[in-house]
TILOZA-341274 format. One record per residue (C-alpha): residue number from 1; residue in three letters; x, y, z. Coordinates in nm, 2 decimals, padded with zeros to 4 digits. Layout:
- resi, resn, u, v, w
- NUM, ALA, X, Y, Z
...
END
This chain:
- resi, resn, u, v, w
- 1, UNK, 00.73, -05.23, -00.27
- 2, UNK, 00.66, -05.57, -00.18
- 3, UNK, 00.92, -05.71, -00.37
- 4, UNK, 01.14, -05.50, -00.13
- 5, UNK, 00.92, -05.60, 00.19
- 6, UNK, 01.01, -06.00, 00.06
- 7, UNK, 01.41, -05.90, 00.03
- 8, UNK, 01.38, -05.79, 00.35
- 9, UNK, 01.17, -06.04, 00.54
- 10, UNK, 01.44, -06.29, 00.36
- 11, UNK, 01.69, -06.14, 00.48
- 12, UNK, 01.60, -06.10, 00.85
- 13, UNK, 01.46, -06.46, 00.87
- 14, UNK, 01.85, -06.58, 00.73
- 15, UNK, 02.02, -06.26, 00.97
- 16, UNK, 01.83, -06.43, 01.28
- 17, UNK, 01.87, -06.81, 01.17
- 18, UNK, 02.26, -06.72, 01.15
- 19, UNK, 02.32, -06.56, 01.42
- 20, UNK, 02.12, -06.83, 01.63
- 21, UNK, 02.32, -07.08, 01.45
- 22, UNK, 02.66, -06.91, 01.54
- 23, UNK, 02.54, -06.88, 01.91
- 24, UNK, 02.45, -07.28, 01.87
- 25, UNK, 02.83, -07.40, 01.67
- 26, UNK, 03.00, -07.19, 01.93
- 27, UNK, 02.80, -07.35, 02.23
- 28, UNK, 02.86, -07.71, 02.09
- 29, UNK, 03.23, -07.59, 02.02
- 30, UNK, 03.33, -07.49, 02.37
- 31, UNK, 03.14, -07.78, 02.55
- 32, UNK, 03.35, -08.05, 02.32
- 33, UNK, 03.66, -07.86, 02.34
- 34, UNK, 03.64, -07.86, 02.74
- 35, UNK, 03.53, -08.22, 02.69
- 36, UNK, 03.84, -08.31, 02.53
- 37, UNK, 04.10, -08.11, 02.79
- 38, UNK, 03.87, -08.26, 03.10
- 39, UNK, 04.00, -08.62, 02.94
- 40, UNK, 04.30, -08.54, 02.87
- 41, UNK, 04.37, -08.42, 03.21
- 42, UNK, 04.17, -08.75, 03.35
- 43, UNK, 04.43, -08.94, 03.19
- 44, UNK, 04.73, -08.75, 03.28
- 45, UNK, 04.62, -08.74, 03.67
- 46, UNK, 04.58, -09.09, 03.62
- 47, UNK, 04.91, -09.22, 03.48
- 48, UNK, 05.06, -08.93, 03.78
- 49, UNK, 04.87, -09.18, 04.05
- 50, UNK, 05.00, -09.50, 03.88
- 51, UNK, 05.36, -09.37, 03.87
- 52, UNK, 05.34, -09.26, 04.18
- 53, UNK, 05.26, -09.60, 04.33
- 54, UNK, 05.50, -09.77, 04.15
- 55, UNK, 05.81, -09.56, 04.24
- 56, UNK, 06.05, -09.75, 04.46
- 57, UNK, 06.15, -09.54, 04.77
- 58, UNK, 06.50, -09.57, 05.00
- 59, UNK, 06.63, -09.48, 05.24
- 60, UNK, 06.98, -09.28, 05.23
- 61, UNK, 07.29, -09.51, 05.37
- 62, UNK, 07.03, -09.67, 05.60
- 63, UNK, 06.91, -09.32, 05.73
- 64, UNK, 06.56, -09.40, 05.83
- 65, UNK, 06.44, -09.01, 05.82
- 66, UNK, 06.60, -08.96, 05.49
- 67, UNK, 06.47, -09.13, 05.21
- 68, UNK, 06.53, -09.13, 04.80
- 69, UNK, 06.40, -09.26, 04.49
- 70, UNK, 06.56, -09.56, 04.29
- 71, UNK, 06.49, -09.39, 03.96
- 72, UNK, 06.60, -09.73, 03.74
- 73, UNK, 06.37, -09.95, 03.98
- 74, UNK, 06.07, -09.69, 03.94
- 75, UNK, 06.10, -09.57, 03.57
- 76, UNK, 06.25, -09.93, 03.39
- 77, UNK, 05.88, -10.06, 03.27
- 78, UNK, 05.71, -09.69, 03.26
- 79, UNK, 05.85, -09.62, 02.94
- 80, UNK, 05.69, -09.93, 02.74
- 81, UNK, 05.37, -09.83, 02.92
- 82, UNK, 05.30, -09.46, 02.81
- 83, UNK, 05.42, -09.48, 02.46
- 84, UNK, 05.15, -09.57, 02.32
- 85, UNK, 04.90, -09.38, 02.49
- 86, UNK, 05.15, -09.04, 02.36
- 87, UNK, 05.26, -08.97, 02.72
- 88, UNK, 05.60, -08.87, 02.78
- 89, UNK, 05.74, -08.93, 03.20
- 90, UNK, 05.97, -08.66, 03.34
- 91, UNK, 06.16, -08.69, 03.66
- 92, UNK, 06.33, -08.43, 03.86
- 93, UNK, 06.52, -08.41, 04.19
- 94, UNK, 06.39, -08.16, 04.47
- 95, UNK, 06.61, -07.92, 04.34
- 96, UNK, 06.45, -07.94, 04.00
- 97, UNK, 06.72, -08.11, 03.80
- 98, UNK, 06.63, -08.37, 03.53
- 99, UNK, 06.68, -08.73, 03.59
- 100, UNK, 06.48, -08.94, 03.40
- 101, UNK, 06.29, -08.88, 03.11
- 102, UNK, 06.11, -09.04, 02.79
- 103, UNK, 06.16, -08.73, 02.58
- 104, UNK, 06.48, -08.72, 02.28
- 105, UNK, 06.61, -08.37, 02.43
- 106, UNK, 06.49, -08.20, 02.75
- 107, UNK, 06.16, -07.93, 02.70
- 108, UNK, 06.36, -07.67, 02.93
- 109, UNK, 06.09, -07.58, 03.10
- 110, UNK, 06.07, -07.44, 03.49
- 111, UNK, 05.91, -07.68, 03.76
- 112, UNK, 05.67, -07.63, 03.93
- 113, UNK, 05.38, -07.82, 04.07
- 114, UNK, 05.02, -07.83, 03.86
- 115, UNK, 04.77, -08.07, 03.95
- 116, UNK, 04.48, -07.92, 03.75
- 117, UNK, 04.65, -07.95, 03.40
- 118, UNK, 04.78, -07.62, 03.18
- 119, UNK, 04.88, -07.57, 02.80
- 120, UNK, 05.30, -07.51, 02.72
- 121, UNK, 05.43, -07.39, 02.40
- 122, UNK, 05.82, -07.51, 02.40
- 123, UNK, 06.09, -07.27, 02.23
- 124, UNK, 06.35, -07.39, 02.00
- 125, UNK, 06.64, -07.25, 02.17
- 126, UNK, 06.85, -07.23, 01.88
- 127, UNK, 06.58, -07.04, 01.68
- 128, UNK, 06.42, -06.88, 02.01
- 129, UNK, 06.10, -06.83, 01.81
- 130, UNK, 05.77, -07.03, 01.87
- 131, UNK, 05.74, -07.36, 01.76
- 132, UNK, 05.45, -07.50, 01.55
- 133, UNK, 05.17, -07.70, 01.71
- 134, UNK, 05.37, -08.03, 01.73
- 135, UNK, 05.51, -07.86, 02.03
- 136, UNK, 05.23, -07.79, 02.21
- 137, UNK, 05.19, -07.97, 02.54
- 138, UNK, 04.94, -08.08, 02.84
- 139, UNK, 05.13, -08.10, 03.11
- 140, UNK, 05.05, -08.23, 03.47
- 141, UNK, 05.32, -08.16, 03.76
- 142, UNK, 05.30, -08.41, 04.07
- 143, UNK, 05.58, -08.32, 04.35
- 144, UNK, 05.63, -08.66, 04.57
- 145, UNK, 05.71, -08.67, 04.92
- 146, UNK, 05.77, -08.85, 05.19
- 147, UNK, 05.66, -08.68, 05.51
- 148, UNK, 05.79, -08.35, 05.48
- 149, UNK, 06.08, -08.46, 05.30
- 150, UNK, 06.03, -08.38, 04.88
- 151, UNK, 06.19, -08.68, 04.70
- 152, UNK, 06.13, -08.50, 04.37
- 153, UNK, 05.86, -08.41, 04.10
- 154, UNK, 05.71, -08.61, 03.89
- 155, UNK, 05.62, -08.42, 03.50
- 156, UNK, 05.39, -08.61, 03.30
- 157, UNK, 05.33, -08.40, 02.92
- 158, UNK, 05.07, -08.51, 02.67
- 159, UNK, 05.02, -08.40, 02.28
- 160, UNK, 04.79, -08.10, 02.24
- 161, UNK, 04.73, -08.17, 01.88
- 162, UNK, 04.48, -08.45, 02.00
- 163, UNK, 04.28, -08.13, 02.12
- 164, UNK, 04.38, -07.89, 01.85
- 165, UNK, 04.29, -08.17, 01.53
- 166, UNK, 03.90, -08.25, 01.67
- 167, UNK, 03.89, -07.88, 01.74
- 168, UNK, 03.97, -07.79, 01.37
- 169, UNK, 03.76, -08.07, 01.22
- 170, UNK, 03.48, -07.98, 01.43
- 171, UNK, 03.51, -07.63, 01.35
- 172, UNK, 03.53, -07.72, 00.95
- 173, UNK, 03.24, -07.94, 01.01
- 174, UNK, 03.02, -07.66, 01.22
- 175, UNK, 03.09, -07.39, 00.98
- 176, UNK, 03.05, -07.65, 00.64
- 177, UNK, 02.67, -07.70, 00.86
- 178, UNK, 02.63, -07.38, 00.92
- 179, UNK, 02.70, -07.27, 00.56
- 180, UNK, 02.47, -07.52, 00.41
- 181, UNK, 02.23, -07.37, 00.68
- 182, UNK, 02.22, -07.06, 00.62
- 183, UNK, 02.14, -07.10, 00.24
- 184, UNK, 01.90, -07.32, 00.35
- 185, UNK, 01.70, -07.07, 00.53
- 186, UNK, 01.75, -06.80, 00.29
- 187, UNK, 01.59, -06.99, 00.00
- 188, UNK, 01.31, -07.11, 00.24
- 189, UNK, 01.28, -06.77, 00.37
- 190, UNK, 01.26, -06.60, 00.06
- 191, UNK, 01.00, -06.90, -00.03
- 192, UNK, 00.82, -06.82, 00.31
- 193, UNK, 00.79, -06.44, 00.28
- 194, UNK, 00.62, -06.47, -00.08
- 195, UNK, 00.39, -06.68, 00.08
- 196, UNK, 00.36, -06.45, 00.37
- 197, UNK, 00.32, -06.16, 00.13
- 198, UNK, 00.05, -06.32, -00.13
- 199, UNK, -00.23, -06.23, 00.13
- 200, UNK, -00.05, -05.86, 00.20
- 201, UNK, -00.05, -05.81, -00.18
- 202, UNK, -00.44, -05.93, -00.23
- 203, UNK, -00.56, -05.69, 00.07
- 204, UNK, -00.35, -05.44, -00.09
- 205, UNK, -00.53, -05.50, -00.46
- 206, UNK, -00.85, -05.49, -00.26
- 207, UNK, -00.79, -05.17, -00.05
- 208, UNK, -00.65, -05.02, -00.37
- 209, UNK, -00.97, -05.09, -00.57
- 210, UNK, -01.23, -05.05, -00.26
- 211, UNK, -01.07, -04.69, -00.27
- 212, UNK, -01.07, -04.62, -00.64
- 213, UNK, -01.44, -04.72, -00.67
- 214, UNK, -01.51, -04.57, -00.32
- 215, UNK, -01.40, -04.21, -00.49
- 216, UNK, -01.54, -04.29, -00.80
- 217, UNK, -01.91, -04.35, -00.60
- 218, UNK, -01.85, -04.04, -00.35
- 219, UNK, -01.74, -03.83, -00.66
- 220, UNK, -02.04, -03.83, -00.85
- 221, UNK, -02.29, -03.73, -00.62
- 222, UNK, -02.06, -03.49, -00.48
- 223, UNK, -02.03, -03.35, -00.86
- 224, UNK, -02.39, -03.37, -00.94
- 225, UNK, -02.46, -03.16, -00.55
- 226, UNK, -02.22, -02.89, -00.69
- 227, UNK, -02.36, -02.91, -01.04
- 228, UNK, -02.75, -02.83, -00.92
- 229, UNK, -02.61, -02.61, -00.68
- 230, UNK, -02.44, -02.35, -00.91
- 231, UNK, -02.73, -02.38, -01.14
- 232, UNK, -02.94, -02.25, -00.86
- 233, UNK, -02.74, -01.97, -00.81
- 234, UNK, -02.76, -01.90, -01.15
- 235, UNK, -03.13, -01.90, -01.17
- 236, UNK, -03.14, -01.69, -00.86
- 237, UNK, -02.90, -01.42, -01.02
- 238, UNK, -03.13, -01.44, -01.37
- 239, UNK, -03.46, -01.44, -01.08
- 240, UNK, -03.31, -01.07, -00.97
- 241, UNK, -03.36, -00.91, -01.31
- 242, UNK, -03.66, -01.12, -01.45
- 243, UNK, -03.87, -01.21, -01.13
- 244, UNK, -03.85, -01.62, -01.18
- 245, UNK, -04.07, -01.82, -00.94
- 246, UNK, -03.93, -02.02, -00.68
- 247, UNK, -04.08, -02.32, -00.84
- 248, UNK, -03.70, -02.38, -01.01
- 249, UNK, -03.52, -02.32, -00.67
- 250, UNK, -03.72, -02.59, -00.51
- 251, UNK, -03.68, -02.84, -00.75
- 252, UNK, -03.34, -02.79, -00.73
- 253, UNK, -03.33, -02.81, -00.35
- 254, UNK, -03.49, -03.15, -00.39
- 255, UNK, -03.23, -03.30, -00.63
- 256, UNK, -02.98, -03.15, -00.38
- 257, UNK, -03.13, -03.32, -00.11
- 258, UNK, -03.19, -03.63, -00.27
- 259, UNK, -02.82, -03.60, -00.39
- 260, UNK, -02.72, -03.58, -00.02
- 261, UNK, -02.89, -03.88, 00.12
- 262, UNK, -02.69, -04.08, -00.14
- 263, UNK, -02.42, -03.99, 00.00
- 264, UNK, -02.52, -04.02, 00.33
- 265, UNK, -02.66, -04.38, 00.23
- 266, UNK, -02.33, -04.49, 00.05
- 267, UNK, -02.16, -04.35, 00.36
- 268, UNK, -02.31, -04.53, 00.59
- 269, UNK, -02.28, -04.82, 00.38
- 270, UNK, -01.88, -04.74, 00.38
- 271, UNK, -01.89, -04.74, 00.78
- 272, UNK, -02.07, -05.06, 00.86
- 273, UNK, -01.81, -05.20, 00.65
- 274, UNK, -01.55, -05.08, 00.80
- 275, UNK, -01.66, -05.16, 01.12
- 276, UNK, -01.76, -05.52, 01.05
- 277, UNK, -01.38, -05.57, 00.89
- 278, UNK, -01.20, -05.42, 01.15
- 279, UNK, -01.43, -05.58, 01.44
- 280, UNK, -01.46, -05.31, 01.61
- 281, UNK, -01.87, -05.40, 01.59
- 282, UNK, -02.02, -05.41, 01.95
- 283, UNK, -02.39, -05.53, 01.84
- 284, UNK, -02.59, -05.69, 02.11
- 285, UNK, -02.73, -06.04, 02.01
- 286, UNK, -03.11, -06.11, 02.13
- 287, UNK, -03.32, -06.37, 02.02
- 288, UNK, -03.50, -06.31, 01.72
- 289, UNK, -03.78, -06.46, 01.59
- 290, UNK, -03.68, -06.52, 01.22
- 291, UNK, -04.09, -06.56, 01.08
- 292, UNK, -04.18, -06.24, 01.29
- 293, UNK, -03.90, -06.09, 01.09
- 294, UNK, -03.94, -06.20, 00.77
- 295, UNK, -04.32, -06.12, 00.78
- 296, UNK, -04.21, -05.76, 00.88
- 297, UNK, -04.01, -05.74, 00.60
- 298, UNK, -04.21, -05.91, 00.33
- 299, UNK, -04.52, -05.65, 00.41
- 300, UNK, -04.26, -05.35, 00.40
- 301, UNK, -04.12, -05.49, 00.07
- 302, UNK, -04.49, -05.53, -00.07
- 303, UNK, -04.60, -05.18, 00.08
- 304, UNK, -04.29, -04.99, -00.11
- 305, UNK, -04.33, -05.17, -00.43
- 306, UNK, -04.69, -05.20, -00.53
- 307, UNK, -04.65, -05.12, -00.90
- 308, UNK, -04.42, -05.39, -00.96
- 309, UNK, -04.70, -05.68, -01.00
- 310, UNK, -04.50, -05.92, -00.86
- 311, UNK, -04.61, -06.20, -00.67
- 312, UNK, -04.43, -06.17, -00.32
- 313, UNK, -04.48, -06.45, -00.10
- 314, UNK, -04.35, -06.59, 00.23
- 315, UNK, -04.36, -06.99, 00.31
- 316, UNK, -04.32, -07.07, 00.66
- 317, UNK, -04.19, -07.46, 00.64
- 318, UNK, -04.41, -07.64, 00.97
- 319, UNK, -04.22, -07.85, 01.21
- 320, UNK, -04.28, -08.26, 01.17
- 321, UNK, -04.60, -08.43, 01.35
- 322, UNK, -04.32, -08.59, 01.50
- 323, UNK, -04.22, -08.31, 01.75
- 324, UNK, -04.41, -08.27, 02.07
- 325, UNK, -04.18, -08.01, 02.27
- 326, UNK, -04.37, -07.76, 02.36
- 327, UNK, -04.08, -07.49, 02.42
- 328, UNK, -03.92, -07.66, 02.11
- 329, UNK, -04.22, -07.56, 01.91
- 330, UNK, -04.24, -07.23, 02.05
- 331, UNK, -03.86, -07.14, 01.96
- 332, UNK, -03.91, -07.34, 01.64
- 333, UNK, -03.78, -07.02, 01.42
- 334, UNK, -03.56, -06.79, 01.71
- 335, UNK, -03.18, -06.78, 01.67
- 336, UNK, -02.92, -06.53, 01.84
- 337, UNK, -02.83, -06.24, 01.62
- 338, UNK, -02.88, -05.82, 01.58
- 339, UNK, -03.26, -05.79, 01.41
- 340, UNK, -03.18, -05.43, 01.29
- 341, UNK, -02.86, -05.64, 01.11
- 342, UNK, -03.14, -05.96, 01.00
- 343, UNK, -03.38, -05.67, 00.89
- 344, UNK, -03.11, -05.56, 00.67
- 345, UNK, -03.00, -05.87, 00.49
- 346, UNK, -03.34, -05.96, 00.40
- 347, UNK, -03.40, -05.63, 00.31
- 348, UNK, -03.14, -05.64, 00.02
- 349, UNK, -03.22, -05.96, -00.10
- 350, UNK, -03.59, -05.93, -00.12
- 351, UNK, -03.58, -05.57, -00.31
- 352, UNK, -03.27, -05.70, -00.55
- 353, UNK, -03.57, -05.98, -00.63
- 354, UNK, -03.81, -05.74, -00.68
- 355, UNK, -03.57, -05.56, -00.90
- 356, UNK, -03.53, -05.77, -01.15
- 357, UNK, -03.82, -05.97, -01.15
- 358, UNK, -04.01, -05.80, -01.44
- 359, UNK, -04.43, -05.78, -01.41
- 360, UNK, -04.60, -06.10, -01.39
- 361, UNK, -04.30, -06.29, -01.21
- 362, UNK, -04.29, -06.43, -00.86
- 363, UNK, -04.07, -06.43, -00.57
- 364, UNK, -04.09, -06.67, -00.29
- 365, UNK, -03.93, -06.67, 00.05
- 366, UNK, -03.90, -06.99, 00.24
- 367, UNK, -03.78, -07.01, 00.63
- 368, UNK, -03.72, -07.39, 00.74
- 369, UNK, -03.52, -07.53, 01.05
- 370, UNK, -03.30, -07.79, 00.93
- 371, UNK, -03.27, -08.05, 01.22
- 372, UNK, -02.91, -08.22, 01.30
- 373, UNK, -03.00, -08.59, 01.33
- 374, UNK, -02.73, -08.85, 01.48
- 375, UNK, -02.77, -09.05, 01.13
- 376, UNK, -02.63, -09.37, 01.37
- 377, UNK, -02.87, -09.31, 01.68
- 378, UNK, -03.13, -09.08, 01.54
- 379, UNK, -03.09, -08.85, 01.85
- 380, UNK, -03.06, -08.48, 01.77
- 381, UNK, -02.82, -08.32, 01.87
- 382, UNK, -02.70, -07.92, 01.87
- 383, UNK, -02.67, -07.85, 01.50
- 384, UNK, -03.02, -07.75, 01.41
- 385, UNK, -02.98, -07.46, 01.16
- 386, UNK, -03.24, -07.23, 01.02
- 387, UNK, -03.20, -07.16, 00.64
- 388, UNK, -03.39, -06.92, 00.45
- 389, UNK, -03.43, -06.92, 00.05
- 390, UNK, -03.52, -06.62, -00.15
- 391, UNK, -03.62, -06.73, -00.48
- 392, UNK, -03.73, -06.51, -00.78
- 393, UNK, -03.82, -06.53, -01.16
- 394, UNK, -03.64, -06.27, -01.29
- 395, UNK, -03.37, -06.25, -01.54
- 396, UNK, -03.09, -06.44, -01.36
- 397, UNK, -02.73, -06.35, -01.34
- 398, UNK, -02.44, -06.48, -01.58
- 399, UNK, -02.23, -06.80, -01.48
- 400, UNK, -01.91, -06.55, -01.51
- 401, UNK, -02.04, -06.25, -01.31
- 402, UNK, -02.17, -06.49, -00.97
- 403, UNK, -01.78, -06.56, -00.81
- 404, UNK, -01.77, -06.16, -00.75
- 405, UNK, -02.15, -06.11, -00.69
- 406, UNK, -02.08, -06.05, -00.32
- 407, UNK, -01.73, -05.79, -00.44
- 408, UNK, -01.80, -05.44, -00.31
- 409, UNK, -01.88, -05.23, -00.57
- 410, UNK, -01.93, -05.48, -00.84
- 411, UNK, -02.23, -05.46, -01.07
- 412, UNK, -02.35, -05.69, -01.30
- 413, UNK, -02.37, -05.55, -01.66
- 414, UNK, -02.63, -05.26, -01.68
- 415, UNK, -02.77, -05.46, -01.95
- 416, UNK, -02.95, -05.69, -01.75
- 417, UNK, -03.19, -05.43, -01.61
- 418, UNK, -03.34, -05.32, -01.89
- 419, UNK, -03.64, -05.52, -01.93
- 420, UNK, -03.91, -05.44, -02.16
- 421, UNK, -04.22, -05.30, -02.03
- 422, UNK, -04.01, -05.23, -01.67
- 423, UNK, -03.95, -04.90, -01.62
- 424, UNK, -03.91, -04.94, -01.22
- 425, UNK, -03.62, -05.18, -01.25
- 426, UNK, -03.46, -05.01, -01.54
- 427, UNK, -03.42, -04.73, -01.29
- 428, UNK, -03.28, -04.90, -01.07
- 429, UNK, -02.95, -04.81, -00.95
- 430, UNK, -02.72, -04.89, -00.67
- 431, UNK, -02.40, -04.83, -00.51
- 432, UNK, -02.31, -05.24, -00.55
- 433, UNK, -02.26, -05.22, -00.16
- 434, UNK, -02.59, -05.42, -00.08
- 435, UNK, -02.46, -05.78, -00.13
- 436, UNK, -02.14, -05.69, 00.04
- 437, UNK, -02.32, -05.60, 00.32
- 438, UNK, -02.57, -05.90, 00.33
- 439, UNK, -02.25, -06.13, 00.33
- 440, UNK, -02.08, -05.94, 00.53
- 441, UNK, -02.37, -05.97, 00.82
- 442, UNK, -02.41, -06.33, 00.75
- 443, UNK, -02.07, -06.39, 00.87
- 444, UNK, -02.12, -06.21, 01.15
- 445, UNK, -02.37, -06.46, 01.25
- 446, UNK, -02.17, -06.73, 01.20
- 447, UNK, -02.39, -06.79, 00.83
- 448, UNK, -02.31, -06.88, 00.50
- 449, UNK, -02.48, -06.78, 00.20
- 450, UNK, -02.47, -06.87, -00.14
- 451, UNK, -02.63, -06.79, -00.50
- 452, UNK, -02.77, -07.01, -00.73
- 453, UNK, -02.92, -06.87, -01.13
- 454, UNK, -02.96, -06.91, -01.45
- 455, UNK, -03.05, -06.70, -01.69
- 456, UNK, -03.36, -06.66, -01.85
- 457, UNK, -03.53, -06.85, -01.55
- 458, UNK, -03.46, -06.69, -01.22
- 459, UNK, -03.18, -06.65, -00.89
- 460, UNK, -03.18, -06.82, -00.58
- 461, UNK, -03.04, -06.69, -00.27
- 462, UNK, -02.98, -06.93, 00.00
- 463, UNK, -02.90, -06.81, 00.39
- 464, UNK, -02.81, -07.05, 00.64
- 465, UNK, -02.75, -07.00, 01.00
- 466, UNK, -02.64, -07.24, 01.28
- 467, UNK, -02.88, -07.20, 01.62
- 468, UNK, -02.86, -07.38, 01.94
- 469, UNK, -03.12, -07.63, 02.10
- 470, UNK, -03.18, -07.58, 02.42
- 471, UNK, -03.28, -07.89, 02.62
END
């Protein structure tokens, strides 16, 4: 499929390149072929007025209104001066009869007067076909008079070939261009679209394993539902003919319902996804007081977990002696974001701590503002930042397994959890959504997190988030 989307993308970047190209060479083509005839007629209406002046007019037996033109006065020197420009003189009486000419054998072609230039093919009368292009002319037809008397017309023919030979060569030369052009384009196209198709292909690999572990998730509680729920009706067909207690039916009620808000979790879980990708989000940001927050979320974390003997502590880091703003201080810990989102992220990365921190440990949380100090003028300026660390003892993560921590749906070898004398985090299962998630709202404030651990001594999550100082 994508090796057919490439072809294709190739193929229209070369179609359109050509096709431009040919619109370009035919442009260029017809402005230096009208070029070339514009001179050429330049120079024929020019040797017209230079003949013209030169031709020696008398009068007829002394008749003053009649007058005529002394063609071996007016044509002895024009010969010597057109040959080498290829211009060949023709003169004719009023009546259209040949007089004088520089051509070997007259062109037998009808008079009549053409200032503005035109193109003659000349018949070989004892073939009476066409001739080749040697024979094609650029003619210019002057009629002279005197008064209202016509003493004649004057014919002046140049070679077309000096059009028809640049016209060839440049067409050789545009399409040579071209040609070199087009394959050009179609090996950089085909070059561009793999590039352009590298990031397709990964958010294809992605979508195609977010849905494969998405049904796998959504499968099994979906299986385990139908599972409890046929055994129910089971029990309640055997409760007909032996009078069972309901004491079965409601414990499998609860697994259903448990069951359900799994599902409902991992669903939800699923959407805010979705809608964080797609940016379809509309959360309103408020200021939000990060130690407020963290507080909340540390007591929550130590109210649901009290048999996990973990030490669960928050340090608040206290701004220097140095600062005396009153409204600074006040503000000293508020950014701009969603809390329910904040709640959230801390949420996750406080209870994967607890998780796998076995009994004894300790996990820390530590908020500090990180001031943005002109290093040159010691002024601060607008890059304050407020980072939060969430630091535990437990059993760490391996070096291989922390560049797809934040995948969706990964999961660190099951291994890891079972820690002697730990029944709580043995149990502990997830969807591998959570750290997704936390990323996922980090970005949406503008954050950056990263993951720090080594095995056998503890993980360390640092959050960062950019805020504004208001003056």
């Amino acid at each position: 499929m994508f090796q057919a989307t490439r072809r294709r993308l190739a193929v229209w970047y070369t179609a359109i390149t050509a096709v431009l190209l040919l619109l370009f060479a035919s442009g260029v083509y017809l402005y230096v072929r009208s070029t070339l005839i514009e001179r050429i007629d330049d120079t024929l209406n020019h040797v017209v007025e230079i003949v013209e002046r030169s031709l020696v007019v008398e009068p007829i037996n002394g008749d003053v209104g009649k007058f005529r033109v002394n063609v071996e006065s007016s044509f002895r020197n024009n010969a010597d001066s057109v040959e080498d420009d290829h211009i060949d003189l023709e003169w004719f009486s009023p009546t259209g009869e040949l007089l004088w000419s520089t051509l070997f054998e007259p062109l037998n072609i009808p008079i009549h007067a053409n200032l503005t230039g035109e193109t003659v093919r000349v018949v070989k009368a004892e073939k009476g076909a066409w001739s080749d292009s040697a024979l094609l002319l650029r003619q210019v037809t002057q009629r002279v008079e005197v008064g209202r008397q016509v003493l004649g017309y004057l014919r002046v023919s140049h070679p077309w070939f000096e059009v028809t030979k640049p016209s060839r060569q440049l067409i050789f030369d545009l399409a040579l261009g071209i040609g070199v052009m087009v394959l050009s384009v179609g090996a950089s196209g085909w070059f561009l679209s793999g590039k352009a198709m590298e990031p397709v292909r990964e958010s294809y690999q992605r979508l195609k394993q977010f849905t494969a572990d998405a049904s796998h998730e959504l499968r099994s509680p979906i299986t385990l539902i139908q599972t409890n729920v046929q055994v129910a009706l089971a029990d309640l067909d055997l409760a007909e003919t032996e009078g069972a207690t309901s004491l079965q039916y409601r414990q499998q009620l609860k697994i259903v319902e448990r069951l359900t808000q799994r599902l409902g979790k991992l669903v939800n879980d699923l959407l805010f996804l979705a809608r964080q990708d797609s940016g379809i989000s509309k959360d309103i940001f408020s200021p939000c007081p990060m130690d407020a927050l963290l507080i909340e979320v540390v007591e929550e974390q130590q109210l649901l977990f009290p048999e996990k003997k973990v030490a669960l502590s928050l340090d608040l880091v206290d701004p220097p002696a140095s600062e005396t703003n009153p409204e600074l201080l006040e503000n000293w810990f508020t950014l701009v974001g969603n809390w329910d989102q904040l709640v959230r992220l801390f949420t996750n990365l406080i209870a994967n701590a607890l998780h796998y921190t076995p009994a004894g440990g300790r996990v820390k949380v530590e908020l500090a503002r990180i001031e943005g100090i002109n290093r040159v003028s010691g002024l601060r300026y607008s890059s304050a930042q407020l980072q939060v660390k969430v630091s535990d003892t437990g059993v760490g993560i391996p070096a291989e397994a922390l560049p797809h921590l934040f995948d969706r749906f990964y999961r660190v070898d099951p291994a890891r959890t079972h820690i002697a004398g730990n029944k709580a985090t043995a149990s502990a299962t997830g969807s591998g959504l959570g750290l997704a998630i936390a990323q996922a709202i980090v970005e949406h404030h503008q954050g950056h997190i990263q993951v720090e651990s080594i095995q056998g001594i503890g993980t360390t999550f640092t959050v960062t988030f950019p805020i504004t100082l208001e003056s």
